[in-house]
N, CA, C and O atoms as CSV, one atom per row, in Angstrom:
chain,resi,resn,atom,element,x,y,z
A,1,UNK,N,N,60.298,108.304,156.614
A,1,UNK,CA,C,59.839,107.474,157.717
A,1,UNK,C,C,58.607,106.664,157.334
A,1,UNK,O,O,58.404,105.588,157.897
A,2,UNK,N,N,57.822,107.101,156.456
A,2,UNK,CA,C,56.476,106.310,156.085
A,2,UNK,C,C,56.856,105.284,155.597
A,2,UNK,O,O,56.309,104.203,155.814
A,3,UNK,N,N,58.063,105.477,154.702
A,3,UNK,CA,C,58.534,104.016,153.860
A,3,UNK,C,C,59.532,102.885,154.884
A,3,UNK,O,O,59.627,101.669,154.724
A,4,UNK,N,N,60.170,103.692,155.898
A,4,UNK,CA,C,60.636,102.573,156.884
A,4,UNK,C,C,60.337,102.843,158.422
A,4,UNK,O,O,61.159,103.371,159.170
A,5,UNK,N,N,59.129,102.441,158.796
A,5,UNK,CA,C,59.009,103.286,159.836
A,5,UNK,C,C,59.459,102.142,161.235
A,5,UNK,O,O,59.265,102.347,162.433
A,6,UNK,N,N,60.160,100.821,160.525
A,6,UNK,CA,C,61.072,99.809,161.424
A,6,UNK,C,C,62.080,100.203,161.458
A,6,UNK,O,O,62.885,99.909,162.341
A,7,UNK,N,N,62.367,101.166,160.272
A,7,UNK,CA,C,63.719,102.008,161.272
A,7,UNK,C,C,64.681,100.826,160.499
A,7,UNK,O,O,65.687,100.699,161.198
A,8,UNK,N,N,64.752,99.880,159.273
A,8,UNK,CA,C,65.159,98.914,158.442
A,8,UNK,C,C,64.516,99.031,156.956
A,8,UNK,O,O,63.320,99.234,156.742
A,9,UNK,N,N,65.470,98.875,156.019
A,9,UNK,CA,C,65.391,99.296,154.476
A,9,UNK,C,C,65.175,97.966,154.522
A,9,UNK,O,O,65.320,97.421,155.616
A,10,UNK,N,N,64.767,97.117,153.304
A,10,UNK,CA,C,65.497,95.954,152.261
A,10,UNK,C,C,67.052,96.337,152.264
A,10,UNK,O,O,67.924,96.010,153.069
A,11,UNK,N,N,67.113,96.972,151.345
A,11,UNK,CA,C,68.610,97.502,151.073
A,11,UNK,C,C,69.571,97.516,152.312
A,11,UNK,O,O,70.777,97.321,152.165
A,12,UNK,N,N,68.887,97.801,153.791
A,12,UNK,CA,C,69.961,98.011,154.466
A,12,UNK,C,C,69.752,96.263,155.135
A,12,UNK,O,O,70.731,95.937,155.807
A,13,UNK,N,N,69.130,95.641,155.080
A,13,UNK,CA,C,69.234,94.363,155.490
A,13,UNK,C,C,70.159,93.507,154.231
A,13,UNK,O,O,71.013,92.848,154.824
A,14,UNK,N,N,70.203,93.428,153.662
A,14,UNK,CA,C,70.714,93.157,152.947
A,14,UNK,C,C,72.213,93.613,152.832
A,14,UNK,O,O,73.077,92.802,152.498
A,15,UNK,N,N,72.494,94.871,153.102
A,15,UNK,CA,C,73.771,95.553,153.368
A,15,UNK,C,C,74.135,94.638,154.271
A,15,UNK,O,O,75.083,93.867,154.122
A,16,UNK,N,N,73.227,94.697,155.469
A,16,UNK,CA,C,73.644,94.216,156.853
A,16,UNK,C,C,74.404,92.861,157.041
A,16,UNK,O,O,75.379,92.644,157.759
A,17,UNK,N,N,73.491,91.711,155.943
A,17,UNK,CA,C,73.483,90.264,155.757
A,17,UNK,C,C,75.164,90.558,155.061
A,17,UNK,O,O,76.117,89.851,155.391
A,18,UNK,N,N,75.222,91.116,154.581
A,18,UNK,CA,C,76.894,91.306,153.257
A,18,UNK,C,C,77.923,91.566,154.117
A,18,UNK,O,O,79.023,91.017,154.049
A,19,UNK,N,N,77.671,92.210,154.749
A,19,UNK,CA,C,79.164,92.952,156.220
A,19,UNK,C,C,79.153,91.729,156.706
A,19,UNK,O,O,80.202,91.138,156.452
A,20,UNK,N,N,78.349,91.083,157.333
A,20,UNK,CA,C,78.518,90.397,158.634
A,20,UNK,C,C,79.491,89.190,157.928
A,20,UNK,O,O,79.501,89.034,156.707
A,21,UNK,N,N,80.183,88.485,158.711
A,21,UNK,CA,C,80.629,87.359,158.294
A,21,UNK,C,C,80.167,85.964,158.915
A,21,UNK,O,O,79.780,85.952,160.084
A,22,UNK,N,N,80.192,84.955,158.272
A,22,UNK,CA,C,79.693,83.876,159.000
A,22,UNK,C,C,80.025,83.869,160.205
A,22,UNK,O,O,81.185,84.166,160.491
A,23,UNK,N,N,78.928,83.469,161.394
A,23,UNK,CA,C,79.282,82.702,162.520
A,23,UNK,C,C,79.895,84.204,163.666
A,23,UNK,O,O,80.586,83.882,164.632
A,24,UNK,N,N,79.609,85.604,163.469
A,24,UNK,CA,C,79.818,86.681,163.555
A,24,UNK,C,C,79.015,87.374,164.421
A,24,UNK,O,O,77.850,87.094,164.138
A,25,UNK,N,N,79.078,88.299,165.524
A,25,UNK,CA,C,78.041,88.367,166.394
A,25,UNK,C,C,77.737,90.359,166.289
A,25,UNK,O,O,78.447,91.337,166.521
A,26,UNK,N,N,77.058,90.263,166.066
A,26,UNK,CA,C,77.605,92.778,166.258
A,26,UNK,C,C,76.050,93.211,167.280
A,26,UNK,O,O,75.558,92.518,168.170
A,27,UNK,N,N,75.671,94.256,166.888
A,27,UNK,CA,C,75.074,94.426,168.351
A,27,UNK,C,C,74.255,95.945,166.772
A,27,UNK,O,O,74.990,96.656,166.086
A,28,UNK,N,N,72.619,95.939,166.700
A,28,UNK,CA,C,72.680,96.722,165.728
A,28,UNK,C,C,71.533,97.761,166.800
A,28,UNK,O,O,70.816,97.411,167.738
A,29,UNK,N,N,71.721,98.924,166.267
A,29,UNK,CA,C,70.588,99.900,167.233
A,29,UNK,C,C,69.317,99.940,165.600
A,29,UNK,O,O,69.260,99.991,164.371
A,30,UNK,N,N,68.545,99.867,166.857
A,30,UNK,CA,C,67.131,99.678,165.799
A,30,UNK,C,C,65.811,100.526,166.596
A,30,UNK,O,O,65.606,100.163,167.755
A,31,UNK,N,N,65.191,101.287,166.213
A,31,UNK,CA,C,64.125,101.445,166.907
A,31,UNK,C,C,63.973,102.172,168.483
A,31,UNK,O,O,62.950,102.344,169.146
A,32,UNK,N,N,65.369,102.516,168.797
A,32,UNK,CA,C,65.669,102.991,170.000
A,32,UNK,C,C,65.767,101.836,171.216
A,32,UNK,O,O,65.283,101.933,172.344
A,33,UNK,N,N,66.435,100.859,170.731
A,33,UNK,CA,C,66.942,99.387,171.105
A,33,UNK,C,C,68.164,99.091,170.705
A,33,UNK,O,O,68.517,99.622,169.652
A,34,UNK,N,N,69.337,98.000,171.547
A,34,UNK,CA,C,69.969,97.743,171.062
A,34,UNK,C,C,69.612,96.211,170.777
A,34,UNK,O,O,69.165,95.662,171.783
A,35,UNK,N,N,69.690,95.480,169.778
A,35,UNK,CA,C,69.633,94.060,169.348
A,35,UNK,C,C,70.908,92.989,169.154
A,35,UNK,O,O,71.698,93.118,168.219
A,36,UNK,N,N,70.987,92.198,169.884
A,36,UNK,CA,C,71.968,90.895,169.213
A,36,UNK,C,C,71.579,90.506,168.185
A,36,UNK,O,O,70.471,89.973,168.125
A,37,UNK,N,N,72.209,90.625,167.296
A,37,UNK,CA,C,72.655,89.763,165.827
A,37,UNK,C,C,73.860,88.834,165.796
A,37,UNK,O,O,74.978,88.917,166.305
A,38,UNK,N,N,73.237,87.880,164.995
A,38,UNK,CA,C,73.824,86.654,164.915
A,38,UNK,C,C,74.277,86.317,163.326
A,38,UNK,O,O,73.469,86.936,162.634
A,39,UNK,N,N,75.078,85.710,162.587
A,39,UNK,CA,C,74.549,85.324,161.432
A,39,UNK,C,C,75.288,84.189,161.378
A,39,UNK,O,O,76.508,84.079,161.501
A,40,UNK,N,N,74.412,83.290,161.171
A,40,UNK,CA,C,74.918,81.525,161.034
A,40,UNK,C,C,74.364,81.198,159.844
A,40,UNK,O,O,73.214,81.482,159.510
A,41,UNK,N,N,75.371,80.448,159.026
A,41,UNK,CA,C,75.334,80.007,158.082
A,41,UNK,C,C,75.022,81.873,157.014
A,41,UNK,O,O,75.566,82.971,157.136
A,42,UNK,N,N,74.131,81.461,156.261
A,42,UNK,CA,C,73.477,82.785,155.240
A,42,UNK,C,C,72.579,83.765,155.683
A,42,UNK,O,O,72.156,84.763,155.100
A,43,UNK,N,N,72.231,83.092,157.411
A,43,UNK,CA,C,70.882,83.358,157.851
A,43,UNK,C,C,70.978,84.664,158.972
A,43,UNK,O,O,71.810,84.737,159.877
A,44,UNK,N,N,69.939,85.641,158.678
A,44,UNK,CA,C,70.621,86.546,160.077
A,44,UNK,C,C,69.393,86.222,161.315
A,44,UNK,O,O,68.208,86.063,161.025
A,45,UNK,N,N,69.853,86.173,162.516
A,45,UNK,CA,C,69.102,85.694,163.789
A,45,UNK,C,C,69.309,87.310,164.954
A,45,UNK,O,O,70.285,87.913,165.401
A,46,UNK,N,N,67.956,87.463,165.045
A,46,UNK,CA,C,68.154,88.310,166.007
A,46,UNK,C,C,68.119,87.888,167.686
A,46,UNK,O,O,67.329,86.944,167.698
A,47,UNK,N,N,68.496,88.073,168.855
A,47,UNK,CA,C,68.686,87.293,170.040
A,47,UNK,C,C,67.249,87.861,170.709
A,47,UNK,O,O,66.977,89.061,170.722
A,48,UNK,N,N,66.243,86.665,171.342
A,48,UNK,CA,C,65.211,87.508,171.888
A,48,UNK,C,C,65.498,87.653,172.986
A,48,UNK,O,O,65.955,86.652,173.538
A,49,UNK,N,N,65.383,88.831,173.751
A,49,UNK,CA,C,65.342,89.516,175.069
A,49,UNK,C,C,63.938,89.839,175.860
A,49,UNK,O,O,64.050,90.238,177.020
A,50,UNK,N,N,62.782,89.708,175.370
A,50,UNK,CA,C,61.838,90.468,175.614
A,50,UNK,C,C,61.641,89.338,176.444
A,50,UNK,O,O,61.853,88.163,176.142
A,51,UNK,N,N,61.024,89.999,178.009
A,51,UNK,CA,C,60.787,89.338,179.086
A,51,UNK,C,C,59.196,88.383,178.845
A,51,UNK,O,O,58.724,87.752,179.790
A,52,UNK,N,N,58.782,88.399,178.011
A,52,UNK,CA,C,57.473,87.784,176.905
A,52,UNK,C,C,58.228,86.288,177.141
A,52,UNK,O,O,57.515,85.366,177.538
A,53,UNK,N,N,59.972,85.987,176.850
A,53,UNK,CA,C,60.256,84.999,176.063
A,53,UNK,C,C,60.512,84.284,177.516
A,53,UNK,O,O,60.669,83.064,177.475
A,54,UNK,N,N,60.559,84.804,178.553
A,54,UNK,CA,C,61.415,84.498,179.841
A,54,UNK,C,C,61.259,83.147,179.538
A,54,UNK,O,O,62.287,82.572,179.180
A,55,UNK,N,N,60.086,82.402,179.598
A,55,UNK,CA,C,59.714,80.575,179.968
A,55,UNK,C,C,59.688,80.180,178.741
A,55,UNK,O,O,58.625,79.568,178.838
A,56,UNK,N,N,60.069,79.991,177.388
A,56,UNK,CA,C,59.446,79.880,175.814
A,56,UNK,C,C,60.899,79.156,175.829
A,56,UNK,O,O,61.776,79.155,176.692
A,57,UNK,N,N,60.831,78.574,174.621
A,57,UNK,CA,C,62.153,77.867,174.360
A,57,UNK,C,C,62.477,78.361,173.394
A,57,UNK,O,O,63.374,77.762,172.800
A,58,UNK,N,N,62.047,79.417,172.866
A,58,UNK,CA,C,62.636,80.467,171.759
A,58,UNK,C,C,63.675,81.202,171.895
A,58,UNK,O,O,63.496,82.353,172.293
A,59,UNK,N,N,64.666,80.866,171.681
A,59,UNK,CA,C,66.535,81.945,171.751
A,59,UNK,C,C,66.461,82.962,170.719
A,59,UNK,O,O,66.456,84.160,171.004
A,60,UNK,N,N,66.404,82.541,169.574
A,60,UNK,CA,C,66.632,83.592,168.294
A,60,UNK,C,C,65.177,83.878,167.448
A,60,UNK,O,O,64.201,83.128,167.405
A,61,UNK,N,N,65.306,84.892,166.944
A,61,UNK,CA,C,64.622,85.219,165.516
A,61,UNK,C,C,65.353,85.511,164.687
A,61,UNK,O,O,66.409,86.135,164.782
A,62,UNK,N,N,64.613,84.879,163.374
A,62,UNK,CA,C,65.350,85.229,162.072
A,62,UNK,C,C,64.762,86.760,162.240
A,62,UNK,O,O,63.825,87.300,162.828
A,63,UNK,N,N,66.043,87.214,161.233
A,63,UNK,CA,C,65.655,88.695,160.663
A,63,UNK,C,C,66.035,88.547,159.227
A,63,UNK,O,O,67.079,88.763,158.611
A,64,UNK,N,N,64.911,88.133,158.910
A,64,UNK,CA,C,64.999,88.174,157.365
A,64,UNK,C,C,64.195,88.847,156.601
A,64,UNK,O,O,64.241,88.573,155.402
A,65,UNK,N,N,63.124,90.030,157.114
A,65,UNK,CA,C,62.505,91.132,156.492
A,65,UNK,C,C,62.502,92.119,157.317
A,65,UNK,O,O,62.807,91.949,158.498
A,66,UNK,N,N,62.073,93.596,156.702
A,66,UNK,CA,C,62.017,94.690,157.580
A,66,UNK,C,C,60.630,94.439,158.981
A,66,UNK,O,O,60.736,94.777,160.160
A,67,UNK,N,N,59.560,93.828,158.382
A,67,UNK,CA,C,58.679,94.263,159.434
A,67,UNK,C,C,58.277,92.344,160.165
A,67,UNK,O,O,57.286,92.070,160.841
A,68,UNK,N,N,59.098,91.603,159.850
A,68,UNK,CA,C,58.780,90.647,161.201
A,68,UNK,C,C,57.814,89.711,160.559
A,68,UNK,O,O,57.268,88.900,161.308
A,69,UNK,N,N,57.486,89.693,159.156
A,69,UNK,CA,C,55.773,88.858,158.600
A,69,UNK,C,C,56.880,87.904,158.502
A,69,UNK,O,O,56.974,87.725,159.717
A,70,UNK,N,N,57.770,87.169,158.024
A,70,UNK,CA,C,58.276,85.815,157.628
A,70,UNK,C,C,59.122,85.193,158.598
A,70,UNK,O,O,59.582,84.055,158.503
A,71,UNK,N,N,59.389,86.388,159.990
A,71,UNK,CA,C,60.223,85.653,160.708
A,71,UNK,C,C,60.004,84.327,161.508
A,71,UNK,O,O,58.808,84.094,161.687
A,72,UNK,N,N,60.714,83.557,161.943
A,72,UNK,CA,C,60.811,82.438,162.412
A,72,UNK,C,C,61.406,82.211,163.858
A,72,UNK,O,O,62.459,82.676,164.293
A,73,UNK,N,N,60.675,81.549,164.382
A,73,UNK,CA,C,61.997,81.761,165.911
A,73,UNK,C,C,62.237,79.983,166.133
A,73,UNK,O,O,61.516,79.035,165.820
A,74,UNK,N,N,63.946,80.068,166.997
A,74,UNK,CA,C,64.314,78.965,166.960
A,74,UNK,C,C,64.562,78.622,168.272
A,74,UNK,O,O,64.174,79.426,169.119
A,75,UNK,N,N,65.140,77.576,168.656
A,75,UNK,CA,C,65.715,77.590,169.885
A,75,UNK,C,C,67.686,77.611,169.772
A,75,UNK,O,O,68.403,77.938,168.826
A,76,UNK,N,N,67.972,77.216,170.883
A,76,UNK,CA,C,69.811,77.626,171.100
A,76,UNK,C,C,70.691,76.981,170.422
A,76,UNK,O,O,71.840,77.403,170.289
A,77,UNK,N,N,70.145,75.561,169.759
A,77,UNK,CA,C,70.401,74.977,168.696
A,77,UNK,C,C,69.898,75.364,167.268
A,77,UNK,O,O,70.221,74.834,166.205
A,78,UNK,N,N,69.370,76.002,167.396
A,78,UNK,CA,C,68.649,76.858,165.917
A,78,UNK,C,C,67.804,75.866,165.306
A,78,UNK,O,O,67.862,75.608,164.104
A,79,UNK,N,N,66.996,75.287,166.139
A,79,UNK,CA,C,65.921,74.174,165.765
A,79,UNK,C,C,64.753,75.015,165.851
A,79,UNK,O,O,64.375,75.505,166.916
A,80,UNK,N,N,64.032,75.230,164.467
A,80,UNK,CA,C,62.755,75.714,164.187
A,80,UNK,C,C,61.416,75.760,165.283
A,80,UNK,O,O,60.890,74.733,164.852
A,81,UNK,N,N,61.000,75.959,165.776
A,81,UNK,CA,C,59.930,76.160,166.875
A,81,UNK,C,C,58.672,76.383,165.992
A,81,UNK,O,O,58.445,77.543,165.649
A,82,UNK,N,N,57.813,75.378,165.580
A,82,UNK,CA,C,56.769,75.557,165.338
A,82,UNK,C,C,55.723,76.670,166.100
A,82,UNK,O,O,55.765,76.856,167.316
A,83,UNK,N,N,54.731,77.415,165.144
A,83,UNK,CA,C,53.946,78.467,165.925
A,83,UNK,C,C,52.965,77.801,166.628
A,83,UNK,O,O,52.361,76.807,166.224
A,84,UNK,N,N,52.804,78.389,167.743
A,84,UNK,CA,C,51.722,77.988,168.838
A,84,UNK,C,C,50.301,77.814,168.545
A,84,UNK,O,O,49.594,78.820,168.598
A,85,UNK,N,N,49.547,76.195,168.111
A,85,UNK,CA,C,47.957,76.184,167.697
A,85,UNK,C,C,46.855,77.446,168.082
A,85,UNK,O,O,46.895,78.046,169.156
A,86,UNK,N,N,46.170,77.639,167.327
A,86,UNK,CA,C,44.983,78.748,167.612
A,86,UNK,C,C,44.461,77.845,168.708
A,86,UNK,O,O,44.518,76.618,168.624
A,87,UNK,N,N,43.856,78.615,169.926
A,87,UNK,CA,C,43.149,78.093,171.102
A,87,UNK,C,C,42.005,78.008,170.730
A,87,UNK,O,O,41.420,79.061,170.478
A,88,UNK,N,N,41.416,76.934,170.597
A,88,UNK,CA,C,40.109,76.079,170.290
A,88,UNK,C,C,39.237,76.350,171.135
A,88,UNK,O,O,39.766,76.266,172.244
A,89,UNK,N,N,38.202,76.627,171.216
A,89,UNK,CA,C,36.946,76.499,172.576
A,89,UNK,C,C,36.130,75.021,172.026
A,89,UNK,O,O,35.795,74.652,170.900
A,90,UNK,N,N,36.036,74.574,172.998
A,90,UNK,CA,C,35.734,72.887,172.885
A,90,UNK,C,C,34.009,73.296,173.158
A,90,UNK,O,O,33.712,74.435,173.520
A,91,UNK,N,N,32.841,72.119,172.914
A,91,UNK,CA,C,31.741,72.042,173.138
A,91,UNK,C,C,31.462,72.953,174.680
A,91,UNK,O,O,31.013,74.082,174.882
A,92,UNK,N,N,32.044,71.689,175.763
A,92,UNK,CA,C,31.572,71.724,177.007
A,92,UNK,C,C,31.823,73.136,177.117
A,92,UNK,O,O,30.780,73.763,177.301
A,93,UNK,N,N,33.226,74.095,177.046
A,93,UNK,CA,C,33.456,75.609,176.976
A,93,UNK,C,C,32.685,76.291,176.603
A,93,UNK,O,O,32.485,77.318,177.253
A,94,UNK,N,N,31.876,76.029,175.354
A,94,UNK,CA,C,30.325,76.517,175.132
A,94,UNK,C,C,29.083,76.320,175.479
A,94,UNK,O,O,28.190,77.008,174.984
A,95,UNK,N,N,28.879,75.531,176.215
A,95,UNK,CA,C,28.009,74.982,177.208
A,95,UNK,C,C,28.095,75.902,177.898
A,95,UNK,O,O,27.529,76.932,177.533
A,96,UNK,N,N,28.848,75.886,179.184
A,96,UNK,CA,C,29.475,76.323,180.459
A,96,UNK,C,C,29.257,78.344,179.844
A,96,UNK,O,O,28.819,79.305,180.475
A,97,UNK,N,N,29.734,78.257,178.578
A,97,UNK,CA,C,29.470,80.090,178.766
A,97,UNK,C,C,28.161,80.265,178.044
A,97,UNK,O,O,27.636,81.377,177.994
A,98,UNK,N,N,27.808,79.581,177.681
A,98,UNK,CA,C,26.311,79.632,177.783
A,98,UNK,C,C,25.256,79.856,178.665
A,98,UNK,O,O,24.369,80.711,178.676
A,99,UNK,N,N,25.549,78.827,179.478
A,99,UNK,CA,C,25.266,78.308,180.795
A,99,UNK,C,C,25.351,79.835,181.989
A,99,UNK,O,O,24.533,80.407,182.710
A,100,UNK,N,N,26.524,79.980,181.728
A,100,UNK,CA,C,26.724,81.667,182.247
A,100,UNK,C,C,26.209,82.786,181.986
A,100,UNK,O,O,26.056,83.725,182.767
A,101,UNK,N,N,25.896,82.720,180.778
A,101,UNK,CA,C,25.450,83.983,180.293
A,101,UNK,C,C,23.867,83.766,180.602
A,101,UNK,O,O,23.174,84.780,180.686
A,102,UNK,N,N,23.345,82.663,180.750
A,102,UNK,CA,C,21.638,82.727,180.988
A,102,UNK,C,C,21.528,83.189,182.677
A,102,UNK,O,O,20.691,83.918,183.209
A,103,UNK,N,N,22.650,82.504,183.260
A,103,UNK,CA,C,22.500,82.815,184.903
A,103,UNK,C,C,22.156,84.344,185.229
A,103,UNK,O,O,21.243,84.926,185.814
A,104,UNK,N,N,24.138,84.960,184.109
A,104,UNK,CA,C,23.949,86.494,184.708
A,104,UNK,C,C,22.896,87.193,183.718
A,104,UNK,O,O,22.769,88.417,183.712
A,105,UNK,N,N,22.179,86.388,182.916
A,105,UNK,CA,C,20.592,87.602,182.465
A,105,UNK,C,C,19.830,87.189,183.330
A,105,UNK,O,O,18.673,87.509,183.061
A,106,UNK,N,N,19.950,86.462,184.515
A,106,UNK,CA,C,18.588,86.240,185.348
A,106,UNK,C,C,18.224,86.596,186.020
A,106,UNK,O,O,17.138,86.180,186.426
């Protein structure tokens, strides 16, 4: 378990990617979950469900490693979804909590 504790080998993703056939849909238990799998084209896509995604225009994730560092999410056309910019705090935002923080030491 220390060495897969996603409950996913290399080896068994890779198994996994070899069974499936193009354009092929199976249903894999992972983690004490069941997951949609997809595999289009070479690529395997897992289906997101998590109520996180409810409003997102994200449909799939790749599953192309055990722990999730390279995955990618797409939408229903399997169009890449760039990741969401780091949230910036602008000047005036530092002003203003500035501004706050002298009030509530006063």
């Amino acid at each position: 378990m220390a060495n897969s504790g996603s409950q996913l080998t290399i080896h068994g993703l890779f198994e996994l990617g070899s069974a499936l056939r193009r354009e092929e849909i199976a249903v894999l238990f992972r983690n004490n979950h069941f997951s949609t799998i997809y595999k289009r084209e070479d690529q395997l896509y897992q289906l997101l469900t998590d109520q996180g995604f409810l409003h997102e225009n994200m449909v799939w994730e790749t599953l192309n490693d055990v722990d999730a560092t390279f995955s990618e999410f797409v939408n229903g056309n399997f169009e890449t979804i760039p990741p969401a910019p780091e949230p910036s705090t602008s000047s005036s935002d530092l002003q203003n909590m500035t501004l706050q923080q002298q009030i509530n030491s006063e």
